[in-house]
C-alpha positions in Angstrom: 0.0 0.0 0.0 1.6 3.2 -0.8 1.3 6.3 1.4 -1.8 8.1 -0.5 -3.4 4.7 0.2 -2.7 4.9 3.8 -4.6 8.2 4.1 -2.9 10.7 3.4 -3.5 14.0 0.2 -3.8 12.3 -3.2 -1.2 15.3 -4.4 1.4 14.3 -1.9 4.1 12.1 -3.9 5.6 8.6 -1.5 9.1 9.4 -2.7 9.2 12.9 -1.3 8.4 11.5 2.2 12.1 9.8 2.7 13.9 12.1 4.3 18.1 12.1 4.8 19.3 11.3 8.3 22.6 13.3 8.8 23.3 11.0 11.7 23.4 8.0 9.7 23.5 9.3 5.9 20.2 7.1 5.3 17.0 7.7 4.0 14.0 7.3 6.5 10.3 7.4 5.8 8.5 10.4 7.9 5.0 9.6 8.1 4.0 13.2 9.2 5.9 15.9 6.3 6.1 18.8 9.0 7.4 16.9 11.9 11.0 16.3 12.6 12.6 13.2 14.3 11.2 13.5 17.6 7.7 13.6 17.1 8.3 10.9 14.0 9.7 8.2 16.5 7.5 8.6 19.4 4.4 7.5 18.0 2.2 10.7 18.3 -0.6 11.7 16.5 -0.4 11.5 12.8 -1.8 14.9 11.6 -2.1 16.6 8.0 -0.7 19.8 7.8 -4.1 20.9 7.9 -4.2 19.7 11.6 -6.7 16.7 10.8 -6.1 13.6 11.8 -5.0 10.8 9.5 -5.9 7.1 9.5 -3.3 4.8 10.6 -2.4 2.1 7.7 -3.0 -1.3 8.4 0.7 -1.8 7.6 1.8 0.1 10.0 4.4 0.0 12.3 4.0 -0.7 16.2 3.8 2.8 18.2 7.3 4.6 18.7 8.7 1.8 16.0 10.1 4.4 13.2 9.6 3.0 9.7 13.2 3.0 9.0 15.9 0.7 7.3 16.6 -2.7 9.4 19.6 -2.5 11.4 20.0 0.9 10.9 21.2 3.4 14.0 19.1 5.8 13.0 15.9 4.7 14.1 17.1 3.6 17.8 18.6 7.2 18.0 15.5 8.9 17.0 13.0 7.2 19.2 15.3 7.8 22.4 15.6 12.1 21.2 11.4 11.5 21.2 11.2 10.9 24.6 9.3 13.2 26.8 11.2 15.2 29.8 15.1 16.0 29.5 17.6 13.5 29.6 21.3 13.4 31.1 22.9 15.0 27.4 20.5 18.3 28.3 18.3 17.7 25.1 14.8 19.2 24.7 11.4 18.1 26.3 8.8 17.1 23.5 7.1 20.1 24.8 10.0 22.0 23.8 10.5 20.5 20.1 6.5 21.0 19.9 7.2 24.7 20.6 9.6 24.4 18.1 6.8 23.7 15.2 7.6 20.3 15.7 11.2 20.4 14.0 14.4 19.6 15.9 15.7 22.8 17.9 19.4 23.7 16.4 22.5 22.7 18.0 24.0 24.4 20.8 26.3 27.7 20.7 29.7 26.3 20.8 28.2 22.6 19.7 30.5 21.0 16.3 27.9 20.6 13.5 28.4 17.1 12.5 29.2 16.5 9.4 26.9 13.8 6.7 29.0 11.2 6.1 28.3 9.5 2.5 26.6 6.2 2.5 28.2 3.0 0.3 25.3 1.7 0.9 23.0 3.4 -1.4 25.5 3.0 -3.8 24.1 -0.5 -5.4 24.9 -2.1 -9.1 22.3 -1.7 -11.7 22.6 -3.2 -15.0 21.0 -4.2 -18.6 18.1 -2.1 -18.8 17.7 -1.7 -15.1 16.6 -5.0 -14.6 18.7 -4.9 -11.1 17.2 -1.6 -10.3 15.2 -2.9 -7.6 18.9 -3.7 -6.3 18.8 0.1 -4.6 15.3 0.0 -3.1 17.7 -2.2 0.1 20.0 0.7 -0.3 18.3 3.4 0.1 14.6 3.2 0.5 13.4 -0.4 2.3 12.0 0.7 5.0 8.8 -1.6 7.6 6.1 -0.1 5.8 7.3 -0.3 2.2 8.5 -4.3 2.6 4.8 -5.9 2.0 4.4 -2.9 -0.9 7.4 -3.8 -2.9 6.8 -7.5 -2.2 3.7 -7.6 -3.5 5.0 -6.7 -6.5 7.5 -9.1 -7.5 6.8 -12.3 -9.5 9.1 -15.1 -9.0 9.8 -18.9 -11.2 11.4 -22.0 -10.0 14.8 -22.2 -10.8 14.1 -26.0 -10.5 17.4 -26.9 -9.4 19.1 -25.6 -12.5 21.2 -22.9 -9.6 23.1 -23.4 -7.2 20.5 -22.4 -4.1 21.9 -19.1 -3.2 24.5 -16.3 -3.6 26.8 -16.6 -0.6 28.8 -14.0 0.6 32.5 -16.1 1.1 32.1 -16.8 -3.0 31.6 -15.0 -6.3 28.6 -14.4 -7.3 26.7 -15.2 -11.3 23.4 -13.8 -12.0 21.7 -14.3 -15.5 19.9 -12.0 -16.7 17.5 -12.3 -20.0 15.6 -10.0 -21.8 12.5 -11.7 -23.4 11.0 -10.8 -27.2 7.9 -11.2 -25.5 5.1 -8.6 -27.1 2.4 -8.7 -24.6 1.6 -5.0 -22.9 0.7 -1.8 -24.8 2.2 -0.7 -27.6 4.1 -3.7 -28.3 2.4 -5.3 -30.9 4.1 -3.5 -33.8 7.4 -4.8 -32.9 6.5 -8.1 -35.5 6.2 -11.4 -34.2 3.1 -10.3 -32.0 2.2 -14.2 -31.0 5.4 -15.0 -30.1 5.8 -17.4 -26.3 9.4 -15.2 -25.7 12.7 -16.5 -26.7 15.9 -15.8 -24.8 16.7 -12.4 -26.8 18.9 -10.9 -24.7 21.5 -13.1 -22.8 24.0 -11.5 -19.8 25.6 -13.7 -17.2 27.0 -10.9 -14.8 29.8 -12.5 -12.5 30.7 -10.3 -9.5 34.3 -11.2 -8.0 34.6 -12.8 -4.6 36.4 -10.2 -3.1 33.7 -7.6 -5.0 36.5 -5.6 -6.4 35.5 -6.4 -10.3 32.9 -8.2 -12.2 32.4 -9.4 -15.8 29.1 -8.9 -18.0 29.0 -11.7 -20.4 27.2 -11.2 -23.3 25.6 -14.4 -25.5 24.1 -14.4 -28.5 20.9 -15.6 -29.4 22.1 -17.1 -32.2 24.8 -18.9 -31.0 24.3 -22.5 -32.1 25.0 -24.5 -28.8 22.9 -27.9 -27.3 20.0 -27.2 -25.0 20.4 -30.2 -22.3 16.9 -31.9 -20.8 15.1 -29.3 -18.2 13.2 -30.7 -15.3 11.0 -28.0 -15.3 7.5 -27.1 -12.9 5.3 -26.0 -15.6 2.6 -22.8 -14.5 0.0 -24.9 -13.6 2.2 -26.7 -11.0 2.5 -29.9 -12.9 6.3 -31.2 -13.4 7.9 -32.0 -16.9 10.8 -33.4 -18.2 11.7 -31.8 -21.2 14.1 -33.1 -23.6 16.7 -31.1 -24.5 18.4 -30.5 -28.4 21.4 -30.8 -29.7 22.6 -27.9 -31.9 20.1 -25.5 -31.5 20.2 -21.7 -31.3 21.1 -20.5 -27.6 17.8 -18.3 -27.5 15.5 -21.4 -28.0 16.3 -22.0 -24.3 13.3 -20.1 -23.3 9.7 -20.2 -24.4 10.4 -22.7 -26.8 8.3 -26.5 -25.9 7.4 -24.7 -22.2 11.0 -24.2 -21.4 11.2 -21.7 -18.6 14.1 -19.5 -17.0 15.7 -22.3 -15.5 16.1 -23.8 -18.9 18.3 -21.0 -19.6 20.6 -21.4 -16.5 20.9 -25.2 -17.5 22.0 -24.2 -20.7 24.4 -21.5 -19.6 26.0 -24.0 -17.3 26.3 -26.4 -19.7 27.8 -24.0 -22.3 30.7 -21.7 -20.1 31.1 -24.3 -16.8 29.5 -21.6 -14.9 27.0 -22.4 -12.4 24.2 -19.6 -11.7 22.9 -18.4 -8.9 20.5 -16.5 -10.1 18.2 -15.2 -12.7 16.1 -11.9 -13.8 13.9 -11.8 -16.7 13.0 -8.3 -18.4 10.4 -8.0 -20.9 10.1 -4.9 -23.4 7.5 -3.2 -20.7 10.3 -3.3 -18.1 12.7 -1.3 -20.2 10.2 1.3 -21.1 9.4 2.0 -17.5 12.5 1.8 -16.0 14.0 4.3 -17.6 11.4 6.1 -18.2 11.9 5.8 -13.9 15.6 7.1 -14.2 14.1 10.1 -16.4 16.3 8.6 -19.6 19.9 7.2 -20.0 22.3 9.2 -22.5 23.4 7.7 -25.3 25.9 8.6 -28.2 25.5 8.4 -31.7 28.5 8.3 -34.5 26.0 8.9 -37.0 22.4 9.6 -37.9 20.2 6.2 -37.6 16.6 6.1 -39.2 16.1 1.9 -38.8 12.7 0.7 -40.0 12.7 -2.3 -38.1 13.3 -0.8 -34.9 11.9 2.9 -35.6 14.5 4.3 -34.2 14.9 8.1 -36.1 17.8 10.1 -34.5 20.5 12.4 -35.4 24.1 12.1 -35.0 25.3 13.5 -31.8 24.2 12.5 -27.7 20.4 12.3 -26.8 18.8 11.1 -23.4 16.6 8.6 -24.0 13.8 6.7 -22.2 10.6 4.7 -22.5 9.2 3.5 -26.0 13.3 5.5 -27.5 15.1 3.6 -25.2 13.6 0.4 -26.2 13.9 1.2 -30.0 17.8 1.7 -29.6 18.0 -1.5 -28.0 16.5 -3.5 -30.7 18.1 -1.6 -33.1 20.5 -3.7 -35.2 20.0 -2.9 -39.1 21.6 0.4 -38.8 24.9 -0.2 -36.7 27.7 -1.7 -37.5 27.7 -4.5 -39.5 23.7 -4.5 -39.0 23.9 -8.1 -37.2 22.8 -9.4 -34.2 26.5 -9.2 -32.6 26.4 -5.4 -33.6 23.2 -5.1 -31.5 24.7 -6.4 -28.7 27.6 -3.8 -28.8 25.2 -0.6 -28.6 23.2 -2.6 -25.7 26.3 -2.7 -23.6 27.1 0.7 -24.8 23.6 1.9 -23.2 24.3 -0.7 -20.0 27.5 1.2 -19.4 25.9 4.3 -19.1 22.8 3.6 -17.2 25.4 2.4 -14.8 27.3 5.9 -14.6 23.8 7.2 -14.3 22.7 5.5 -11.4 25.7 5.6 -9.1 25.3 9.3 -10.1 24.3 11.6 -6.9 21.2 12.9 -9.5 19.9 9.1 -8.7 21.2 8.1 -5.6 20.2 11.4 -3.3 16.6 11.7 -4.8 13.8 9.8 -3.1 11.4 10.1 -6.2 13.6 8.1 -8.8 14.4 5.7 -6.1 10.6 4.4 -5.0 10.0 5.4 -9.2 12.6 2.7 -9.6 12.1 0.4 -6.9 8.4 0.3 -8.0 8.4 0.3 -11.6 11.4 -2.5 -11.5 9.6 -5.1 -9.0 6.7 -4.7 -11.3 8.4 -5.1 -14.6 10.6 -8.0 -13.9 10.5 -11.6 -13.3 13.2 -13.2 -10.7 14.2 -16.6 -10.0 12.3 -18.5 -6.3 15.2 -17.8 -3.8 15.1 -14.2 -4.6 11.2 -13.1 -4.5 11.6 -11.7 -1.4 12.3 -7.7 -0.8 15.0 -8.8 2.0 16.6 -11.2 -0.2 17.4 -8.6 -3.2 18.6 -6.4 -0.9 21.1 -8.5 0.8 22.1 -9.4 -2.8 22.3 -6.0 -3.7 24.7 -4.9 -0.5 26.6 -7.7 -2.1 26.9 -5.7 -5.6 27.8 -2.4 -3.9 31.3 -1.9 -3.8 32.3 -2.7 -8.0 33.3 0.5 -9.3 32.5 1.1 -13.1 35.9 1.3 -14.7 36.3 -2.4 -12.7 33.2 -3.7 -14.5 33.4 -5.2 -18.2 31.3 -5.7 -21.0 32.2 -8.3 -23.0 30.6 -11.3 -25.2 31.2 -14.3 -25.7 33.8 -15.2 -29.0 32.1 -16.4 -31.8 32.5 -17.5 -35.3 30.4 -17.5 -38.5 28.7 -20.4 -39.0 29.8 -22.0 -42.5 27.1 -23.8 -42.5 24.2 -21.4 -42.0 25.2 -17.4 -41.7 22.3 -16.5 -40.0 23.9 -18.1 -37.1 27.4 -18.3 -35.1 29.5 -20.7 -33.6 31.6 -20.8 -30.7 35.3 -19.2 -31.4 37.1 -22.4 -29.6 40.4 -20.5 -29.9 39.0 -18.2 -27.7 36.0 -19.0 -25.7 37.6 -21.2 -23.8 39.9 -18.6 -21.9 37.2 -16.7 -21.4 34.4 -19.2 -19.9 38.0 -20.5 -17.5 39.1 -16.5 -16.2 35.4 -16.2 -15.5 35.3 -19.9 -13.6 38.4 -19.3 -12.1 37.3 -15.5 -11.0 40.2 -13.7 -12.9 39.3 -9.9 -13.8 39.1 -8.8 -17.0 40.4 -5.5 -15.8 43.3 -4.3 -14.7 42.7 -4.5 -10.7 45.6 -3.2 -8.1 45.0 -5.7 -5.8 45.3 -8.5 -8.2 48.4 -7.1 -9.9 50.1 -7.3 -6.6 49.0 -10.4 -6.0 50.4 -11.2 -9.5 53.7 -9.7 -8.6 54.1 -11.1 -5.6 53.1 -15.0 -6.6 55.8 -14.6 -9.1 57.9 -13.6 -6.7 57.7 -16.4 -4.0 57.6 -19.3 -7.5 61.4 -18.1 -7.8 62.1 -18.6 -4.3 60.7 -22.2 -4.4 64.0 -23.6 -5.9 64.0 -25.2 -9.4 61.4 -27.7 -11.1 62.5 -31.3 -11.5 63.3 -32.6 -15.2 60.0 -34.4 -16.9 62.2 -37.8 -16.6 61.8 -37.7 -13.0 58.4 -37.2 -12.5 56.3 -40.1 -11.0 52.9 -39.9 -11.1 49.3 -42.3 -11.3 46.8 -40.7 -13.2 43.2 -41.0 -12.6 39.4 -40.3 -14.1 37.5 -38.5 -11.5 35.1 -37.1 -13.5 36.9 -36.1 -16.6 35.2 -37.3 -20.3 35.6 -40.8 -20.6 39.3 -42.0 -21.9 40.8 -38.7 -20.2 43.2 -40.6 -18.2 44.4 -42.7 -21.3 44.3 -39.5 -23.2 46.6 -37.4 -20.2 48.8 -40.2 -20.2 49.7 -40.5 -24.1 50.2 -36.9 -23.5 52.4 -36.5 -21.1 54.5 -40.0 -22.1 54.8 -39.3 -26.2 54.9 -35.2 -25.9 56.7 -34.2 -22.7 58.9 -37.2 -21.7 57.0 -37.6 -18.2 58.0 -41.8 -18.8 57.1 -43.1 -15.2 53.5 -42.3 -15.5 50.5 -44.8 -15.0 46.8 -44.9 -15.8 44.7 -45.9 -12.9 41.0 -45.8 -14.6 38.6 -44.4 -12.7 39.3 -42.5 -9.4 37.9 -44.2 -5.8 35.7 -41.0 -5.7 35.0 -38.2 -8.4 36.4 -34.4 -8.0 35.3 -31.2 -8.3 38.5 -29.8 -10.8 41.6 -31.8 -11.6 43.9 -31.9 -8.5 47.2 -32.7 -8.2 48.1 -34.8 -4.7 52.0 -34.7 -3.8 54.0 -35.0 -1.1 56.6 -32.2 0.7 59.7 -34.2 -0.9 58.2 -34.2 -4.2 57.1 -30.6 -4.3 59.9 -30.2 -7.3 58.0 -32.4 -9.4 54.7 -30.8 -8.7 55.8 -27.5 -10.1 56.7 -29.7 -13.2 53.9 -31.0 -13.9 51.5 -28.4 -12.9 53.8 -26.4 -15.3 53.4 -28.7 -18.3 49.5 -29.1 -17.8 48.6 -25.6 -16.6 47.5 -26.6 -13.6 46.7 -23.7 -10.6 48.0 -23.4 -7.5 44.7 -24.3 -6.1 44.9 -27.4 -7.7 47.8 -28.6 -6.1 47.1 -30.2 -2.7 50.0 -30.9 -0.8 50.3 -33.7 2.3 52.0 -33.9 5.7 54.4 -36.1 5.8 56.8 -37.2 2.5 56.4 -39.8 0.5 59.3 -42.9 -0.4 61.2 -42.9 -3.1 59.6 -45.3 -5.3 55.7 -43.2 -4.7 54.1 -41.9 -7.3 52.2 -38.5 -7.1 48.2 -38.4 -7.4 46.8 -36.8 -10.7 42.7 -37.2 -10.7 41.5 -35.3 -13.9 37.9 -33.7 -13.0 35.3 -31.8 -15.1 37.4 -29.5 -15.7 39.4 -31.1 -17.7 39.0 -31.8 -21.6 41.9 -33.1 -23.5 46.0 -33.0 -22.9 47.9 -29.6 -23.5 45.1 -27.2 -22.8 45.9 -25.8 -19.9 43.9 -26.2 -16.8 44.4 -23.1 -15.5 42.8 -19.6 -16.4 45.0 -17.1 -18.3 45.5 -14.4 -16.1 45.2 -11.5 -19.0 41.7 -12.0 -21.5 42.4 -12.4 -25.4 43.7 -9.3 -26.9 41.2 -9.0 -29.8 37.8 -9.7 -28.0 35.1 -7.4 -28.2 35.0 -5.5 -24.8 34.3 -2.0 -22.9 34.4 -0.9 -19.3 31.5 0.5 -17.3 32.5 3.6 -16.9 33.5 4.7 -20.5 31.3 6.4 -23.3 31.4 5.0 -26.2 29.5 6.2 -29.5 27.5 3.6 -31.6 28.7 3.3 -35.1 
């Protein structure tokens, strides 16, 4: 229920009734516009300026409770100031403060004004087309009486066991988001295709570092011809299904397509990069329209004049702000940029992400109340989330989570692809590159240059020269098993490492007692020099190597169990610490003109 629904003047607008706490650099909801924090937190009588009494909303908050951010200072120290009588600091009576027109009486003479101190955490991470706008309503605006407002709002899927149950805080976190070619709501008929069940038109699998100092937007195209595995899926009437997956198919067939759902889309992601998602968000065309509509437009460059028919999108060379029914038409616009494909499409979209990023970490969003509950509301009725998020608490936690990336940390990037010879309407995987790209995401390397992982670069360099030298490949002893890996990996590993790279006194073992998560290398303290070697010649990370207590004999072989990971001899295991040179990419935080 919003706040002209609890009573109060149809004019009055919700938003304006935040107000900034100086103590605490937080937005608070203040149920009575004249009042200050005293007679807010002691539960008096609700009046209209007018001086007529208002009804109290069912969703209400006890008396003296203020309606303010959980865990937040600010409310505890406002109820105590609302107290009646003096207290031991010398603060004003309520009799006093009503005196006062109801506002706080000014400091003391001599008292230091105390400064606002900048909040991180209404700075949240918003991204394609705003579908995590609803990110900032934890940030800035979720208050007691807003909670059962906003959650009302939100419609949620079953991921059907396609995630992984939860973003944790201790891990990195992957959230897909897809934009549907859905054409149900107004105005969205003309767009073609008007019967159309949604495909999976827009693809981004966002991966946020564990330490939260970078992330990667990972772009997929529609068209990308990839195999859609089976989908345990619990259809809309409640009913489960099994549905059978396909082999070569376009990417974007993954939703909509024989009652696939979201979670389809997960399972396919999964199955494509080795990625397992968390998370999804679904936006349709009537969630961009109204979320930036909700931002008041996001500025966009042009390198030229574009007049596409398909799209009809008409503008002029040059910047323009766009929003609603504009913003959308630059998003679908293809025909008229670059090479007029698809994967040209994709470029201007992250060109618009980037900036409705820079936008909303802007203080023009983040210090007004009206575009936040104009975002918060038009997002948690626009989009669709995934079960384990429908909940206003959860999104927020997940949004604290998002916080801290700074732009110029955050790149867009998709995913490498080739032409397919065998139909050019579609594209295959680049596997020259894609695989680099899919492991530094896995193995939660930044695509940017970060100075915290730089100098952990440096300084693992460092301590390798101080471990002493590697042993020669002729010395190496090691038993190499399956523990998950593709069937004939260990036979595979083995011709490898005998016929290529000399390692002679190697032996395949078959199948492993137990399977792994990733290959992992098992060696003892006295055989650490042959570790290095052979994590060196199969590219093997440090977390892979998994040292014992006491040393081993003479005659022992090291452990070698190949996992999932793992896919045939000489590619290396580990991720590249730097991404290809000649992918398409662009940081957050700069402005780039479609051409």
């Amino acid at each position: 229920m919003d706040a002209q629904g609890r009573g109060r003047d149809e004019g009055i607008d919700p938003a304006d009734q935040w107000v900034l706490n100086p103590d605490t650099g937080d937005y608070e909801l203040r149920l009575t516009p004249s009042s200050g924090r005293s007679s807010a937190a002691s539960g008096s009588s609700d009046t209209r300026t007018s001086g007529s009494r208002r009804r109290p909303g069912p969703s209400a908050p006890p008396p003296g409770d203020r309606a303010s951010v959980p865990g937040q200072r600010g409310g505890r120290r406002g109820a105590e100031g609302g107290r009646g009588g003096r207290d031991e600091s010398g603060r004003g009576s309520r009799e006093e403060s009503r005196k006062a027109g109801g506002r706080a009486a000014p400091p003391a003479q001599g008292r230091r004004k105390v400064k606002q101190k900048k909040s991180g955490k209404k700075k949240a991470l918003v991204w394609t087309g705003g579908v995590l706008a609803f990110l900032l309503v934890g940030t800035g605006t979720a208050g007691y009486l807003v909670y059962q407002h906003f959650n009302g709002n939100i419609t949620s899927v079953s991921t059907d066991g396609a995630g992984t149950g939860g973003f944790s805080k201790d891990r990195a976190i992957n959230v897909l988001v897809i934009g549907t070619d859905k054409r149900t709501g107004k105005g969205n008929e003309g767009y073609g295709d008007a019967g159309s069940v949604g495909h999976a038109d827009t693809n981004i699998l966002f991966h946020v570092s564990k330490d939260r100092t970078n992330a990667t937007a990972l772009s997929i195209p529609r068209d990308l011809i990839t195999d859609i595995p089976n989908c345990p899926t619990q259809l809309a009437d409640g009913t489960e299904k099994d549905i059978p997956g396909t082999a070569g198919g376009r990417f974007n067939t993954s939703l909509g397509q024989s009652e696939r759902t979201p979670s389809c889309t997960m399972r396919t992601v999964t199955e494509l990069t080795g990625i397992k998602v968390d998370h999804f968000m679904v936006a349709d065309f009537n969630a961009v329209k109204s979320l930036t509509t909700a931002v008041d437009g996001v500025d966009v460059c042009l390198a030229k004049d574009i007049d596409d028919k398909d799209s009809h999108l008409k503008l002029s060379k040059g910047e323009h702000t766009l929003q609603g029914e504009q913003a959308l038409a630059f998003l679908r616009t293809r025909h008229s940029v670059g090479f007029g494909s698809d994967l040209s499409r994709i470029e201007i979209q992250q060109q618009f992400l980037g900036s409705l990023m820079r936008k909303l970490k802007s203080n023009d969003t983040l210090t007004s109340p009206t575009k936040m509950w104009s975002l918060a509301e038009a997002a948690t009725k626009a989009l669709t989330v995934d079960d384990k998020i429908a909940d206003i608490n959860q999104l927020r936690k997940l949004g604290m989570e998002l916080a801290s990336v700074d732009p110029k940390n955050i790149t867009f990037t998709t995913v490498p692809v080739l032409d397919n010879p065998n139909d050019k309407a579609t594209v295959i995987l680049d596997e020259s590159k894609a695989p680099q790209v899919f492991s530094m995401m896995r193995e939660d390397v930044s695509f940017t240059a970060v100075e915290k992982q730089e100098k952990a670069a440096a300084k693992a360099a460092a301590d390798a020269k101080l471990k002493g030298d590697m042993a020669d490949p002729a010395d190496v002893r090691v038993d190499v098993f399956n523990g998950g890996a593709p069937a004939g990996s260990a036979q595979n590993a083995l011709d490898w490492l005998q016929n290529e790279k000399g390692v002679l006194k190697s032996t395949n073992k078959a199948n492993a007692p137990e399977d792994v998560k990733k290959t992992q290398l098992v060696y003892a303290p006295n055989q650490a020099d042959q570790a290095r070697r052979l994590a060196d010649l199969m590219g093997l990370s440090a977390s892979a190597l998994k040292p014992t207590e006491t040393d081993a004999g003479d005659m022992d072989p090291m452990v070698l169990t190949l996992g999932p990971d793992f896919k045939t001899a000489g590619s290396p295991l580990s991720a590249p610490q730097k991404a290809p040179e000649d992918i398409q990419r662009v940081e957050a935080d700069k402005a780039v003109c479609a051409k």
